[in-house]
N, C-alpha and C positions, 0 to 999 in steps of 0.2 A: 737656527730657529726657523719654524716655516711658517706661511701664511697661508690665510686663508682667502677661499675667492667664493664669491657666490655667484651661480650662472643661473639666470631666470629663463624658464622656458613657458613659452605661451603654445596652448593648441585652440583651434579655434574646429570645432564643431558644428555641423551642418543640422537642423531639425528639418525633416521633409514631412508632408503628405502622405500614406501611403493608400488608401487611397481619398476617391472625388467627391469634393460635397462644396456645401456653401459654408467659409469657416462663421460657428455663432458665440464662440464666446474666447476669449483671451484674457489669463487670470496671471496677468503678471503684469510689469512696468518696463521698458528698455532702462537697460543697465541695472538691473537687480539682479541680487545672490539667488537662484534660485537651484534647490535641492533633487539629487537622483530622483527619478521619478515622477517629480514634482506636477501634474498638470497644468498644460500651459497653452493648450488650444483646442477648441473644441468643435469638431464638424457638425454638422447637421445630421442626426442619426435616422430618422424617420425613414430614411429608403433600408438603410441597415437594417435595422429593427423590423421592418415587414419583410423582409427576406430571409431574416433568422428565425420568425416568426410561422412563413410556409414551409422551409422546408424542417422545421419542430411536429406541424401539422401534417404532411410528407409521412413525415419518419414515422405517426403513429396509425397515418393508416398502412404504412407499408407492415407493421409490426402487427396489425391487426389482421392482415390476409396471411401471413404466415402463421398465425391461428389457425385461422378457416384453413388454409393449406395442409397445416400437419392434422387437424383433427381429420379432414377428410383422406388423407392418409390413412392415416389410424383407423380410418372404418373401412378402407379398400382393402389394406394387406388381408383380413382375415377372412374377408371374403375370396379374396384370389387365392386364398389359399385353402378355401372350402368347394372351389372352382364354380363360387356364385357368381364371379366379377371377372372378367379377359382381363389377359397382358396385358392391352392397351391400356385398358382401365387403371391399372399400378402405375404401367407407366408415366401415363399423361399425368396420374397426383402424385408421382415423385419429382416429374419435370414443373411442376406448380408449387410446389412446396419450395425446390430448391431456385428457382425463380424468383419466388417472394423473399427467402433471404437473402440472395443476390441484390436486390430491389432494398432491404433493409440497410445493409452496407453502403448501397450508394444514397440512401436518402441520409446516414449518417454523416457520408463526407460531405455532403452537399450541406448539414447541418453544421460541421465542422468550423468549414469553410466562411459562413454565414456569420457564423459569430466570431470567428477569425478577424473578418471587414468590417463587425461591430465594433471590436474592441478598439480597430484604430483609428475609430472617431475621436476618440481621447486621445489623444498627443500630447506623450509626458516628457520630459526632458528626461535624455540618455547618460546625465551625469551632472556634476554637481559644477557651477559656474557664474557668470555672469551673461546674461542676456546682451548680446551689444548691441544685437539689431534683429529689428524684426522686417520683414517683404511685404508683408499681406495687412489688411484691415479688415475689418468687419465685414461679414457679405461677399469677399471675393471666392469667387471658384477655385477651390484649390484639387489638389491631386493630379492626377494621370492627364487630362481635362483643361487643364489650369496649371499657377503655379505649384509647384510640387516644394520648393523652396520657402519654410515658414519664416526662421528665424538665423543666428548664430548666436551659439554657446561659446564661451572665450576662458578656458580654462587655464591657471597661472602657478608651476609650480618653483622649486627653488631647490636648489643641489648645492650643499656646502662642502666643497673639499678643500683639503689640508695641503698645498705642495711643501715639496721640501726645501 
C-alpha cells in the first residue's frame, strides 16, 4: 500500500516600478489575498498624462501636413505633367509628402510609447497571492529615480504524490 506526501512550494514574487513618479495611492493591506491583476499601487500620473497628451496633439498635426502634403501633390503631378510645373516642383512635394508620413509614424511611436508609461502608473499585481510586504509608503519616489522595489507577492502551492 502507498503513501501519500504533500510537498508545499512557496514562490515569492517581486512588484517593481516600471517607471518614476511619486507613489499616490496603495489599495491593498500587508498580508492580504490579493487577485491577478488586482491594482495595488498607484503613481502620480500627471507627467504621463501631459506626455501622452502632446505627443496625441503631435500626431494630429503631423496627420494634418500630410494632407496639405498630398493635396499639394495632387495639384503638382498634373501640372508637371502639363509642363506648367518643373522637376523640382514634383519633386520637392513628393519629398514633403513623404516626410510628413515619415513624421506621422514617429509621432505615433512617440504616442505609443506615451501611453505605454501611462499605463504603468497603475501597478497591478502580476498573479494571484498574498501581499507580505510592502518597501514604499505614501509620497516616496519610486521608479528608475527611486526605489524600484514596491512590494512581495508570496505565492503557495501544494503537490500531492502517491509513492509506492
Amino acid at each position: 500500500m502507498g503513501s501519500e506526501m504533500c510537498i508545499r512550494d512557496r514562490q515569492f514574487v517581486e512588484v517593481r516600478a516600471r517607471v518614476e513618479g511619486y507613489l499616490e495611492n496603495m489599495l491593498f493591506e500587508e498580508g492580504t489575498y490579493v487577485t491577478k491583476n488586482q491594482v495595488l499601487f498607484v503613481i502620480n500620473r500627471d507627467q504621463y498624462a501631459a506626455k501622452a497628451d502632446k505627443a496625441r496633439a503631435q500626431l494630429k498635426k503631423d496627420e494634418a501636413q500630410v494632407r496639405k502634403a498630398q493635396n499639394d501633390l495632387e495639384r503638382i503631378r498634373p501640372l508637371y505633367e502639363q509642363n506648367a510645373a518643373s522637376r523640382l516642383d514634383l519633386d520637392n512635394a513628393v519629398a514633403a509628402y513623404e516626410t510628413a508620413e515619415a513624421s506621422v509614424a514617429m509621432s505615433q511611436a512617440d504616442l505609443d510609447q506615451a501611453e505605454l508609461e501611462l499605463g504603468y502608473t497603475i501597478v497591478r499585481s502580476p498573479l494571484a497571492g498574498h501581499i507580505s510586504e510592502r518597501y514604499v509608503d505614501l509620497g516616496t519616489l519610486v521608479g528608475t529615480g527611486g526605489k524600484s522595489l514596491l512590494a512581495t507577492i508570496v505565492t503557495v502551492s501544494y503537490t500531492h504524490l502517491t509513492l509506492p
